[in-house]
N, C-alpha and C positions, 0 to 999 in steps of 0.2 A: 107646231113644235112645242115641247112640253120643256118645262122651265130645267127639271133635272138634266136631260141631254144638254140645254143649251148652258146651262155652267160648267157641266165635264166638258163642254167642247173649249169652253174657255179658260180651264185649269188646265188640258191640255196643252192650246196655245201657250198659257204662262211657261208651263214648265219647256216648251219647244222653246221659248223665248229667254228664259233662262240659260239653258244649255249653249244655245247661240251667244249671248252674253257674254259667257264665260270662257268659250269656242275665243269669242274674242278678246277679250280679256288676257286669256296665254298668249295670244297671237303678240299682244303688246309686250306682257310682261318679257317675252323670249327674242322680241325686236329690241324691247330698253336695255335687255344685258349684254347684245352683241354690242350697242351701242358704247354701256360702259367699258367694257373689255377692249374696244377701238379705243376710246377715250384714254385708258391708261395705259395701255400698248402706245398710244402717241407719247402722253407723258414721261413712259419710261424711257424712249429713246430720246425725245431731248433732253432729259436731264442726263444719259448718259455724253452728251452730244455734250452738254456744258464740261462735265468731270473730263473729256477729252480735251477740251482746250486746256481746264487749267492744269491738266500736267502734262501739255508744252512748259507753261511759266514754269514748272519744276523740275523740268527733265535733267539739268545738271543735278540737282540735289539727289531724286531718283536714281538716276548711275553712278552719283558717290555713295548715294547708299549700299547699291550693288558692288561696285570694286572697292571701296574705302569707307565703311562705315565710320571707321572710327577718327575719321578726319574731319565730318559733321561737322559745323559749326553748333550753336544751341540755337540760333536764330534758321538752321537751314533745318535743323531736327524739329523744330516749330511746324515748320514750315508743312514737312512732309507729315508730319503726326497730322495737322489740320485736314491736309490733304486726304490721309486715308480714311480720317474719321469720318469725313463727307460724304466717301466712298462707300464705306461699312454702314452709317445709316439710310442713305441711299438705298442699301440692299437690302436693310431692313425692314425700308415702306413696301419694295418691292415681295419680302419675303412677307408680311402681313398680308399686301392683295393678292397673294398665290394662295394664300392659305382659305381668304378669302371668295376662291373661284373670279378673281375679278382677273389676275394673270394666267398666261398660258404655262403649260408645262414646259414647252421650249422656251421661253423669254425668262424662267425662272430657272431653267437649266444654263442660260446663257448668262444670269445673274451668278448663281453658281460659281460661274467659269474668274468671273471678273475676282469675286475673294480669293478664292484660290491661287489668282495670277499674283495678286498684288500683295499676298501673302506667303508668296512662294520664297522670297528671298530671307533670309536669319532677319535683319533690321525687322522687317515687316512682321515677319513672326514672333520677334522679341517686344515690337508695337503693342500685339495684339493681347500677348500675355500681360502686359506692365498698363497700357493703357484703355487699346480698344474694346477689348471685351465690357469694361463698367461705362462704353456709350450707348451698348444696345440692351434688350431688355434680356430676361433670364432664356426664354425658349430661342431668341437666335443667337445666342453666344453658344450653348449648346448643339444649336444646330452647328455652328462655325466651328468649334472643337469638335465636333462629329467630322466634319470635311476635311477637316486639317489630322485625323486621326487616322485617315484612310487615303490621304491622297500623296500623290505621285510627283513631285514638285519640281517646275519649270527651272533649269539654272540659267539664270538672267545670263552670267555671263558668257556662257556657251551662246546663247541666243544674241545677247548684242553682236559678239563675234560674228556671227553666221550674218550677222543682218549687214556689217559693213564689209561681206569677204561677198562681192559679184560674182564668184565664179559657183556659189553655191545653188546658183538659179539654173535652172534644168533647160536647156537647151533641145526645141525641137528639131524631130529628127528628119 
C-alpha cells in the first residue's frame, strides 16, 4: 500500500468521524433543550401554583376590589397592588423564556390568559396604568397594552355570581 491511499483512507475516516461527532453532538444539544423547556414548563407551573395560594390570602380584598373598589382600605390596596405586581412580573419572566424558545406557545398563551384575567376588572386596569406598567420592562408593558387594546374582558361580577348560583352547572341528561 502506497503511503498516499493510506492518508486519504485516513482523512476519510477523520472526516467520517467528524460528521459522527457532530451527528452526535445535535443529538445532545436537541436532548439539553427538551430538557430545559421541561425544566421551565415545571418552573412555571409551581410558581403559578404559589401566585394560587397567595390569592386565597387575598380573595376578600380581590372581591372588594371587584364589587367595591372604593371601599379599599390603603393597607388592603397594598396588598392587592403587591399581589398583581408579582403576578405581572411573573409573566414577565415567563414572557422573556417564550421569547426565548425556552416556553411553549401554549404555556405562553396560558400566561397570556392569566393578565388578561386579572386585569379584566377597572381596579386592575386602573393598577396597571398608575402602577404596573413601570414594574415591567418597555417590550412587555407594550406587549400588555397590546392585550389590553384588543381584548374582550371577563366581568368578575357576573362570574362570581355564576360561581355561587349551583343551578348554573349543566346537568346530564
Amino acid at each position: 500500500m502506497n503511503w498516499e491511499a493510506f492518508g486519504a483512507m485516513a482523512e476519510f475516516g477523520g472526516a467520517v468521524a467528524v460528521v459522527v461527532s457532530l451527528l452526535y453532538l445535535a443529538a445532545q444539544v436537541r436532548q439539553n433543550t427538551r430538557a430545559i423547556r421541561g425544566a421551565t414548563a415545571h418552573a412555571v407551573t409551581e410558581r403559578q401554583q404559589a401566585e394560587l395560594h397567595w390569592s386565597h390570602e387575598i380573595a376578600d380584598i380581590f372581591t372588594k376590589a371587584i364589587e367595591a373598589p372604593e371601599s379599599l382600605t390603603s393597607a388592603e390596596a397594598w396588598s392587592l397592588s403587591e399581589w398583581l405586581n408579582a403576578a405581572i412580573v411573573m409573566r414577565q419572566n415567563e414572557f422573556r423564556q417564550f421569547r426565548l424558545g425556552l416556553l411553549g406557545e401554549d404555556a405562553w398563551e396560558q400566561s397570556q390568559s392569566v393578565v388578561l384575567m386579572i386585569l379584566s376588572f377597572p381596579w386592575g386596569r386602573n393598577w396597571w396604568h398608575v402602577l404596573g406598567r413601570h414594574q415591567v420592562d418597555e417590550a412587555m408593558a407594550a406587549h400588555i397594552d397590546d392585550l389590553l387594546r384588543d381584548a374582550e374582558f371577563l366581568d368578575f361580577r357576573e362570574a362570581l355570581d355564576a360561581l355561587k348560583d349551583l343551578r348554573a352547572i349543566e346537568q346530564p341528561a
